[in-house]
ROMAR-119460 format. One record per residue (C-alpha): z, x, y; residue number from 0; residue in three letters. Coordinates in pm, 1 decimal. Layout:
<sites>
- w,u,v,koltor,kedren
- Z,X,Y,NUM,ALA $
...
</sites>
This chain:
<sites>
- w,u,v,koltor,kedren
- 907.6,6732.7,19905.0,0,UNK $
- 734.9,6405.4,19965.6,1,UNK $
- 929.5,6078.1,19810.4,2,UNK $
- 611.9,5975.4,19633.9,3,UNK $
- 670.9,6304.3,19412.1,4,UNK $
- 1046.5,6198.9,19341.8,5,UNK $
- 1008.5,5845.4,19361.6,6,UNK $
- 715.2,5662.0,19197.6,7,UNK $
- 689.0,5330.4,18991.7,8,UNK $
- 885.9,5344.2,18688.7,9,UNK $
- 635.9,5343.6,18391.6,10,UNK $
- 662.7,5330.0,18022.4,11,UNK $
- 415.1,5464.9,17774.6,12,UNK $
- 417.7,5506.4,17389.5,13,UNK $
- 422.3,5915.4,17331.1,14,UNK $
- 424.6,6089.1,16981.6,15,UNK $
- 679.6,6361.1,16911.6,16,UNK $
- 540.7,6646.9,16805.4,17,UNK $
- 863.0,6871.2,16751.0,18,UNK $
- 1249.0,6763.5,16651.8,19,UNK $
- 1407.6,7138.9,16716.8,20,UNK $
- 1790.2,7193.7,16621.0,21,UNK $
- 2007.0,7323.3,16915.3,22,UNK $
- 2318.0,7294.5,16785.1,23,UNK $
- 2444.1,7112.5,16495.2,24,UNK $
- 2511.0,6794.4,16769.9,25,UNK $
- 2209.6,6872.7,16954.3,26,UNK $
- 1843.0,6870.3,16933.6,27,UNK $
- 1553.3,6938.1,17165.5,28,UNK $
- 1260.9,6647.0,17141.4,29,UNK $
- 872.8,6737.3,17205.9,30,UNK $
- 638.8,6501.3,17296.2,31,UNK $
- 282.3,6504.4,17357.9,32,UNK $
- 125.2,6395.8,17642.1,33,UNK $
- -235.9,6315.8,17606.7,34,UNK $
- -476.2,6414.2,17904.6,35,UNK $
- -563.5,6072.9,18023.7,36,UNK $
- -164.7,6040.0,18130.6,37,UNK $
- -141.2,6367.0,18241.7,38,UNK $
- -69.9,6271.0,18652.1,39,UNK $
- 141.2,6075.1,18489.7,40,UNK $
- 385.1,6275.5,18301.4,41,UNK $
- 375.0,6589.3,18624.7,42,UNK $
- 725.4,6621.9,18736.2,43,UNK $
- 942.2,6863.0,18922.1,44,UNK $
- 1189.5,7073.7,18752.9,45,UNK $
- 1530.2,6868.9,18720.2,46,UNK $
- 1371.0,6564.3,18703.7,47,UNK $
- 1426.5,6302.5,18409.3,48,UNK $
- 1273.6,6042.1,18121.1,49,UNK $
- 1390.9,5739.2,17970.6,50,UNK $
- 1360.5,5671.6,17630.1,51,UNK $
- 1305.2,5293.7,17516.1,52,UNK $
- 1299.4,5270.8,17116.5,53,UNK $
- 1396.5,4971.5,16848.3,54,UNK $
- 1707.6,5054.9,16681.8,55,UNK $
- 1909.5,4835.0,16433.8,56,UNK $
- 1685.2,4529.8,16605.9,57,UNK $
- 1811.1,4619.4,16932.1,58,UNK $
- 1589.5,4754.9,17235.6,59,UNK $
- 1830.4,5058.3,17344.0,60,UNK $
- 1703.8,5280.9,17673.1,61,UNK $
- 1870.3,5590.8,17766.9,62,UNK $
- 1790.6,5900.1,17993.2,63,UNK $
- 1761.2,6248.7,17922.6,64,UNK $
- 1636.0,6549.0,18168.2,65,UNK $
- 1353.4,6777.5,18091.7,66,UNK $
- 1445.2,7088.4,17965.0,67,UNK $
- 1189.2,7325.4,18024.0,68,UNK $
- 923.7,7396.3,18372.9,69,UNK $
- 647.8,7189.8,18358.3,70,UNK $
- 405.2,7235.9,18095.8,71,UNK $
- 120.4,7094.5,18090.1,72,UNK $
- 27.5,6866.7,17800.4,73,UNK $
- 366.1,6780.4,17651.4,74,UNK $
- 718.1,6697.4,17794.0,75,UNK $
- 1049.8,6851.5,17616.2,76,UNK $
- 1424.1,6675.7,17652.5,77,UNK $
- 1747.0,6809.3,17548.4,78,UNK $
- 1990.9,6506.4,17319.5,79,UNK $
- 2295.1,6573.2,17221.6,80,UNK $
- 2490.0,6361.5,17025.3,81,UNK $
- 2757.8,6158.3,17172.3,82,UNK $
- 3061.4,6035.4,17005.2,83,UNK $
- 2947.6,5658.8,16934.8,84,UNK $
- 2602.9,5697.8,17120.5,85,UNK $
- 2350.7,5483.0,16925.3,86,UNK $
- 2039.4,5630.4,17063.4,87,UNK $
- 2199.7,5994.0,17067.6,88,UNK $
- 2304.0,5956.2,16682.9,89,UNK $
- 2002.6,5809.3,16606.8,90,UNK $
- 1793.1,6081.6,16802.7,91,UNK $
- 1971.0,6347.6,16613.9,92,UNK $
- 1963.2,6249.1,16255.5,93,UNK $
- 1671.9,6019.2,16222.1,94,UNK $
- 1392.2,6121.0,16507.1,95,UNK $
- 1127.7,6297.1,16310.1,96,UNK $
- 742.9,6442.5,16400.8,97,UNK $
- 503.8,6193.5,16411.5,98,UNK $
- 757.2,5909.4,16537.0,99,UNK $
- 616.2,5713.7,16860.4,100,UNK $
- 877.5,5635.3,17148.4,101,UNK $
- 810.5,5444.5,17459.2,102,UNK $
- 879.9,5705.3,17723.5,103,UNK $
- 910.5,5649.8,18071.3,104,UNK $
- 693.4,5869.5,18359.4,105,UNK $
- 929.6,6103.4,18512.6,106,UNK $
- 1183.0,6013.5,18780.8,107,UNK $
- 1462.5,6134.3,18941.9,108,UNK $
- 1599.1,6360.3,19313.9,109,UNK $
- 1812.6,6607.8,19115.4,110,UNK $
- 1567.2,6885.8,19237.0,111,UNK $
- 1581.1,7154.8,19454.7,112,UNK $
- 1494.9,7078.8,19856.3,113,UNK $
- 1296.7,7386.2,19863.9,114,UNK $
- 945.8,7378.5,19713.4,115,UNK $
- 955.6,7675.2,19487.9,116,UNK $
- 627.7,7529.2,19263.3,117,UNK $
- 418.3,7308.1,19229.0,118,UNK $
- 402.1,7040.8,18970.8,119,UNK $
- 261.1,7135.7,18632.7,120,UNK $
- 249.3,7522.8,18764.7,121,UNK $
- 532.3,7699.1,18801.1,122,UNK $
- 378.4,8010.8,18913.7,123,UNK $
- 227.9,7849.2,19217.4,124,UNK $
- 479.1,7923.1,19533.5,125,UNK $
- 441.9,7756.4,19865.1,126,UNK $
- 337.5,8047.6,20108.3,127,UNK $
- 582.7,7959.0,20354.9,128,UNK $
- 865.4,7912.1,20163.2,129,UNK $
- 872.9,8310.7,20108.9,130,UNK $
- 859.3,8386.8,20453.1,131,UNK $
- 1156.8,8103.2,20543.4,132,UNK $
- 1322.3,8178.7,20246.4,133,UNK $
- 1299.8,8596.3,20192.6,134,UNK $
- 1636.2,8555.4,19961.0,135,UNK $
- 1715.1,8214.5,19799.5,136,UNK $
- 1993.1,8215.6,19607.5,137,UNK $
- 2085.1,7933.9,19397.6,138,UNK $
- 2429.0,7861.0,19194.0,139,UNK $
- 2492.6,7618.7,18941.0,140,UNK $
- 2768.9,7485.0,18726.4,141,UNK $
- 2727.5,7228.7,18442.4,142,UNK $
- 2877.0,7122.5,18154.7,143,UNK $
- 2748.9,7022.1,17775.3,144,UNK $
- 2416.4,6920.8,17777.5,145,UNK $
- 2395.8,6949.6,18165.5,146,UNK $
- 2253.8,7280.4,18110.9,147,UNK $
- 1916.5,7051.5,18061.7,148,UNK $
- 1777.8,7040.3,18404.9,149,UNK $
- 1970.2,7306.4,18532.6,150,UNK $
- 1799.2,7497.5,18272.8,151,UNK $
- 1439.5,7370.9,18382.5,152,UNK $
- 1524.7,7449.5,18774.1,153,UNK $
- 1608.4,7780.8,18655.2,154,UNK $
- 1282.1,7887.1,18455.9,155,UNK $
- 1071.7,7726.4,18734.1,156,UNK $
- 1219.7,7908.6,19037.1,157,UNK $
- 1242.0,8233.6,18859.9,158,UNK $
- 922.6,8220.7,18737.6,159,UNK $
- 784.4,8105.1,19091.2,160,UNK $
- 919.6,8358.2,19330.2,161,UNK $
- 1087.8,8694.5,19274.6,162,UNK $
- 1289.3,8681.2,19579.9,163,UNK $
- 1520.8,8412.3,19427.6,164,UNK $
- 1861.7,8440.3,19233.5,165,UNK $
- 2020.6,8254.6,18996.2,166,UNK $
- 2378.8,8209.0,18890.2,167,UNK $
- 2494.8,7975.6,18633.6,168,UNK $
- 2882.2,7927.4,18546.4,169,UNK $
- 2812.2,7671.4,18220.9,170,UNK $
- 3138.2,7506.8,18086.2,171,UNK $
- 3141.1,7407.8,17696.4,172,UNK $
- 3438.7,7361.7,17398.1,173,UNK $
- 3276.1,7711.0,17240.1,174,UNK $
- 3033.7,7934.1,17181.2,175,UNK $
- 2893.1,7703.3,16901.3,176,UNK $
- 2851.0,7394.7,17143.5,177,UNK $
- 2613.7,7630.6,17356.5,178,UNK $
- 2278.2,7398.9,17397.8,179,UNK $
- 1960.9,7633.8,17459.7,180,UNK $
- 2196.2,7978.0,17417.2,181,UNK $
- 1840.2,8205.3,17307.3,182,UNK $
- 1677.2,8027.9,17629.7,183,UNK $
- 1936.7,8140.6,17847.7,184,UNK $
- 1943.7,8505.9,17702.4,185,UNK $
- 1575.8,8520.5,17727.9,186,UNK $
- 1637.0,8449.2,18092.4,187,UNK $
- 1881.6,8708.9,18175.4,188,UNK $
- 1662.5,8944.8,17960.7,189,UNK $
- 1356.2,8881.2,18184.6,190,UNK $
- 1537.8,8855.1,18491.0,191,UNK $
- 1885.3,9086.5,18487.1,192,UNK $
- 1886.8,9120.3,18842.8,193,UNK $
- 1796.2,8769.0,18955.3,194,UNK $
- 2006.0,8567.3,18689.7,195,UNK $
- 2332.4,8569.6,18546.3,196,UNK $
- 2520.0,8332.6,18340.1,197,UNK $
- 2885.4,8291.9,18297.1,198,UNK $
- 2999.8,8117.4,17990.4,199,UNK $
- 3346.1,7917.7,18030.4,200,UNK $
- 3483.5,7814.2,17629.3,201,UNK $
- 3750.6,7559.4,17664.0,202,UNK $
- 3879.6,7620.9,17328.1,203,UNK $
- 3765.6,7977.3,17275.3,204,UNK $
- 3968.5,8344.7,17445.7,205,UNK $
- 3725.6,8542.2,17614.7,206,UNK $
- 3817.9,8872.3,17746.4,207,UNK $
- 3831.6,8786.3,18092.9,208,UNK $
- 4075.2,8514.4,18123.4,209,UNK $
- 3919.4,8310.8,18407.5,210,UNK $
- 3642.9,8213.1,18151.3,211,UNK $
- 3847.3,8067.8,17902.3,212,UNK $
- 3993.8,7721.6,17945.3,213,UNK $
- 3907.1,7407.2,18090.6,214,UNK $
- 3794.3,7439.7,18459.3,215,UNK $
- 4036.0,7271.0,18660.2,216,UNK $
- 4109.0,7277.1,19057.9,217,UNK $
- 4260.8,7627.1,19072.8,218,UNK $
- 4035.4,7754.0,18787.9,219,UNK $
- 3679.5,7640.0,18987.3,220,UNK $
- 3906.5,7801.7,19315.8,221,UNK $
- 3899.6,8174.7,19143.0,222,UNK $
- 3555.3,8118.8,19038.9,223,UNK $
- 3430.6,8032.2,19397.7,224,UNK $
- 3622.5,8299.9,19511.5,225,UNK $
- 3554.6,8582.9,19277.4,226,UNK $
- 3185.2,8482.3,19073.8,227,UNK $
- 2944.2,8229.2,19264.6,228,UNK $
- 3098.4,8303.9,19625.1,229,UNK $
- 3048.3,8038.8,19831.0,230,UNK $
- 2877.1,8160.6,20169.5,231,UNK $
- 2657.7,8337.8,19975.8,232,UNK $
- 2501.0,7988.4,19818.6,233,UNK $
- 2201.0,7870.1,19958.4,234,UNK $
- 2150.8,7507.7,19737.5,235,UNK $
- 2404.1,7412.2,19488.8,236,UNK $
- 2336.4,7217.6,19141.3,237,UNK $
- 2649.1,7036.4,18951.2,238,UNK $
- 2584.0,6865.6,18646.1,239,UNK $
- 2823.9,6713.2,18404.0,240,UNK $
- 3064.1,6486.0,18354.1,241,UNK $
- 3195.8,6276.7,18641.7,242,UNK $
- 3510.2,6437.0,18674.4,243,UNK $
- 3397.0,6768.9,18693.6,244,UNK $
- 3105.9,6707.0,18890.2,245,UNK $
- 3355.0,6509.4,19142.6,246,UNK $
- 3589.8,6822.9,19142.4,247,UNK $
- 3307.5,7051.8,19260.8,248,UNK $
- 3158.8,6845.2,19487.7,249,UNK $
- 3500.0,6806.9,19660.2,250,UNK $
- 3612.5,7168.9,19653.8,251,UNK $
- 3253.4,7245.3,19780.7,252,UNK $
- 3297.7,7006.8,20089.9,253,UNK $
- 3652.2,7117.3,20127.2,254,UNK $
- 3504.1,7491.6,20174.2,255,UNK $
- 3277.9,7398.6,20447.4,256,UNK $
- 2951.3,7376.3,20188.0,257,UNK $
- 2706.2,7080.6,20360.6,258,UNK $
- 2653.3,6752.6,20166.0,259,UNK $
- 2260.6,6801.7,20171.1,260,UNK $
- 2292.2,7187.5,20008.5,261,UNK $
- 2455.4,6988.0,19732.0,262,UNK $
- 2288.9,6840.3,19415.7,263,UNK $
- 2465.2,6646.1,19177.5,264,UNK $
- 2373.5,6491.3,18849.4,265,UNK $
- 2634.7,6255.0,18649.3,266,UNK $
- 2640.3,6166.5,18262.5,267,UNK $
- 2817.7,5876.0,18318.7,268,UNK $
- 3009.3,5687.5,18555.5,269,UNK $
- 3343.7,5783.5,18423.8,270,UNK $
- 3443.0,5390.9,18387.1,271,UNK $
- 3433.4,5318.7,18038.5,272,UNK $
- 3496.6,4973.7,18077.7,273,UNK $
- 3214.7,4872.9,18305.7,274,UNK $
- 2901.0,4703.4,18089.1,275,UNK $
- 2655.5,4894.6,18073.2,276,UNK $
- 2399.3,4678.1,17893.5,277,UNK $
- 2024.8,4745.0,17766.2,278,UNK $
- 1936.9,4374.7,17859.2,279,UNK $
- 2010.7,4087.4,18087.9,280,UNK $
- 2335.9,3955.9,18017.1,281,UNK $
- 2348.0,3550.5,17926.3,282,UNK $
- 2383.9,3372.4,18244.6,283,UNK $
- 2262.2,3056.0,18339.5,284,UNK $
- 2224.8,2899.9,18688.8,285,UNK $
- 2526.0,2614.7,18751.3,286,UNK $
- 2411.5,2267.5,18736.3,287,UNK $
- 2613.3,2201.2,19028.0,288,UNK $
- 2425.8,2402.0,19267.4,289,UNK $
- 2675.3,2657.4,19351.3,290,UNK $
- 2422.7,2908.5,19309.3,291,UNK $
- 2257.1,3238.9,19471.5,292,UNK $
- 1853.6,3265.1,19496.2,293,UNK $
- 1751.8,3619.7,19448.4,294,UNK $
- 1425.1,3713.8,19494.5,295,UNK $
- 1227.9,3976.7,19379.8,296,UNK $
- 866.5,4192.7,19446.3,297,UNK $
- 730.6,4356.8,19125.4,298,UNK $
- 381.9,4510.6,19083.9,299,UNK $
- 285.8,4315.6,19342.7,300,UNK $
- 387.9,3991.3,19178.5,301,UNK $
- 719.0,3766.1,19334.1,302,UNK $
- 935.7,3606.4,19098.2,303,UNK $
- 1260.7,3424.1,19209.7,304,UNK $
- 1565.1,3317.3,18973.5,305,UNK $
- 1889.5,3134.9,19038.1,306,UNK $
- 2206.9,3304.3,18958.5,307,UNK $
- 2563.8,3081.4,18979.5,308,UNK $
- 2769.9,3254.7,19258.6,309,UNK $
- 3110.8,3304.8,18975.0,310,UNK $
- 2932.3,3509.4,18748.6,311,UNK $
- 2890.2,3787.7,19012.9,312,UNK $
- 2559.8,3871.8,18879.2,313,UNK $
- 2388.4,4173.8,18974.6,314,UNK $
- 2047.7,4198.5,19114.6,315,UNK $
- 1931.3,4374.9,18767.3,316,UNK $
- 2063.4,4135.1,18505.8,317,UNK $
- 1927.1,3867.1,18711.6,318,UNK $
- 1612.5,3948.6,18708.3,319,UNK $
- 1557.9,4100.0,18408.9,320,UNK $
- 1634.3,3736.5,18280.2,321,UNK $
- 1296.0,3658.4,18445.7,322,UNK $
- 1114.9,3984.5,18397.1,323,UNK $
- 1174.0,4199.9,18114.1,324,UNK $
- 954.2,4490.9,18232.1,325,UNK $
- 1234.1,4537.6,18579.0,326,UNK $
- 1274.7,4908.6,18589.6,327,UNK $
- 1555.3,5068.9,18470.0,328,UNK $
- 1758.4,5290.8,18223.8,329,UNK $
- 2087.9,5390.5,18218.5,330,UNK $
- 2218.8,5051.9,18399.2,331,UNK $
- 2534.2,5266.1,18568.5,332,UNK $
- 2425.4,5358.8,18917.7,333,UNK $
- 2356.9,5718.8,18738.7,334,UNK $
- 1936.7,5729.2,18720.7,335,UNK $
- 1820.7,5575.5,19019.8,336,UNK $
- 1514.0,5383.7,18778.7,337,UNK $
- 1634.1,5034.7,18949.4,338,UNK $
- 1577.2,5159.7,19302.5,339,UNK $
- 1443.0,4863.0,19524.0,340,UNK $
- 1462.8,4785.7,19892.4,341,UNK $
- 1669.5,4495.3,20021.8,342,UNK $
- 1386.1,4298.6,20274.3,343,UNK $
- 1666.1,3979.0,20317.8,344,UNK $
- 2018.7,3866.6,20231.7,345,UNK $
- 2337.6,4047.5,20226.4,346,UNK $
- 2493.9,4204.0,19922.8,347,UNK $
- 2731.1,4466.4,19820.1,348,UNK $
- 2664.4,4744.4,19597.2,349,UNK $
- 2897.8,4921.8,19362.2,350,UNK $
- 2871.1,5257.2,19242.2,351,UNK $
- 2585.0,5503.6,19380.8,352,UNK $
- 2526.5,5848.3,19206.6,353,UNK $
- 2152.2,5839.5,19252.6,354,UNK $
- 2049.6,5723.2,19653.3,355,UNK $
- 2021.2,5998.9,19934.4,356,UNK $
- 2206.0,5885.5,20257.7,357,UNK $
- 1868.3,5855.1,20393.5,358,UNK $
- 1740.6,5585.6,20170.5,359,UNK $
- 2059.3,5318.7,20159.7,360,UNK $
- 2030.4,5371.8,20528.7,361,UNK $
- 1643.6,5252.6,20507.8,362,UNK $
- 1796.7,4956.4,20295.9,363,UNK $
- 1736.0,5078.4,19952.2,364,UNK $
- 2003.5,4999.9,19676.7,365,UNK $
- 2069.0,5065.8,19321.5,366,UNK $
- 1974.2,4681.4,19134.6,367,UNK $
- 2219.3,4729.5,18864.5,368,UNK $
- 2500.3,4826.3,19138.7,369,UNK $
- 2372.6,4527.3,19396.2,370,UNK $
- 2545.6,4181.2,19362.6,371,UNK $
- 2441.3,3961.7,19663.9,372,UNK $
- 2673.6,3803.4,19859.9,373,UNK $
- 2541.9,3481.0,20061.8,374,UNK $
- 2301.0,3250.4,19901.8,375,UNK $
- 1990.2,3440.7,19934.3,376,UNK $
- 1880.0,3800.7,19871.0,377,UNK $
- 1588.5,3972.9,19829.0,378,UNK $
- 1460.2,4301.8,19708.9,379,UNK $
- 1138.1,4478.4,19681.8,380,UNK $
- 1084.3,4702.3,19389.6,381,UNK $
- 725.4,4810.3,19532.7,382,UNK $
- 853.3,4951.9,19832.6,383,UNK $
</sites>
């Protein structure tokens, strides 16, 4: 997979949605069309994500949501369900209609599988030597709530692309009513009963076999490594969810000999609550005094520089955002990767990263909204 398919200059454009579908009374599947002139624009791989910019209550609000379904051409589909509090989710839910416009951003995003299994905008289309490396790929997956989203979209796109690959899903939710795309996923094992199973864990629900009911914890995920997705058998793992479930299976996983690159991970949040996690530059203005930090920055081609006083701890992304409004970004929590630029000068420090490969911070690449410099000059490069 080439980095200009994963990794390309965050865009937004104005899309119309065509279709506001009920999942679940808290959820609801968006459709929007794409017209043919932004086509290239709106290919993506299967896992891969969109931000959503819209106007609510006077207030720009951006947020990120992962395409649901293989790529189709001509429209793009996301799965929103509502949080508790969420202004754009709330909003999405009960006030989103056909015919609304949103600003939508191209698709970004790694959270896709390191094996080419299609093509973009044709899932049917299988590299030829991926079959012969890969005779039987089998792929496991556990997510959580509206995780099932891209997991969901990796799943119709590999199953549809090759029918030497297997799927296994263990998909964590309160009950059966909080299922997001439940008909999807029973089409799929109706199509496919050999290549892909689901195993449905309810939280506040009995199921017949006890090791699906309940909240998966360290000794529950143990039993279900041991006795459902069996771990040597997993070629390429997919976790999505919340942070602390995510963080459990990524550590059991590396605790059971699985490598950190036959691992993909996908966070909601954070898990810290209390870090700001703003839609805009914060107020910050440079000290009279001089006690500042220059931070310099490359944007479609353009340089722009802005002073930032060295108390306020600013990050690289509220900084310049102060200066240019149209800095990539989205979810403003090291989460997305959107804010990806490349360090060229300075020294800095960077937070929280749930988005980079090991390859790229080691090329110098950092999350903006993570980055904080720490001397008196830094630079980045969102071109590169």
């Amino acid at each position: 997979m080439t980095e200009t398919t994963t990794r390309r200059r965050a865009t937004f454009n104005t899309l119309e949605v065509t279709r506001v579908r009920p999942l679940t009374d808290d959820a609801v599947e968006v459709t929007f069309a794409v017209p043919d002139h932004l086509a290239d624009e709106y290919n993506y791989l299967p896992g891969q994500y969109v931000a959503l910019r819209a106007q609510i209550d006077g207030r720009e609000v951006r947020r990120s949501y992962s395409l649901c379904t293989e790529p189709i051409p001509g429209e793009i589909r996301v799965g929103i369900k509502k949080d508790l509090g969420g202004i754009f989710s709330t909003w999405a839910n009960e006030e989103l209609r056909p015919g609304d416009t949103l600003d939508v951003m191209n698709p970004q995003g790694a959270f896709i599988s390191q094996h080419p299994l299609s093509s973009l905008n044709n899932a049917e289309t299988l590299a030829a030597e991926q079959i012969n490396a890969h005779p039987r790929l089998h792929l496991a997956a556990i997510a959580a709530g509206s995780g099932i989203t891209p997991i969901l979209a990796i799943a119709r796109a590999v199953l549809a692309g090759a029918d030497h690959t297997t799927v296994e899903l263990v998909y964590a939710n309160k009950s059966a009513q909080d299922v997001m795309f439940a008909e999807e996923i029973g089409d799929l094992k109706d199509r496919y009963p050999s290549r892909f199973a689901v195993h449905h864990v309810l939280s506040r629900e009995q199921r017949v076999n006890p090791l699906m009911s309940g909240r998966i914890d360290a000794e529950k995920l143990g039993l279900i490594l041991d006795n459902v997705l069996r771990t040597a058998q997993v070629d390429e793992w997919f976790l999505c969810g919340p942070f602390e479930l995510v963080q459990l299976c990524r550590d059991t996983l590396a605790e059971r000999g699985v490598g950190e690159a036959d691992v993909r991970f996908e966070l909601f949040s954070t898990g810290r609550p209390d870090e700001q996690q703003g839609d805009r530059g914060r107020p910050v203005v440079a000290d009279p005094l001089g006690d500042n930090v220059t931070i310099r920055f490359q944007l479609d081609g353009t340089s722009a520089e802005v002073e930032s006083p060295k108390r306020a701890h600013e990050t690289v992304l509220n900084a310049a955002l102060r200066t240019r409004p149209d800095v990539p970004f989205a979810c403003a929590g090291g989460v997305c990767g959107t804010c990806r630029a490349k360090v060229t000068e300075g020294e800095f420090t960077m937070d929280e990263n749930y988005a980079l490969e090991a390859d790229e911070i080691a090329r110098g690449y950092v999350l903006t909204c993570q980055t904080r410099p720490t001397g008196d000059r830094l630079c980045v490069d969102f071109d590169a």
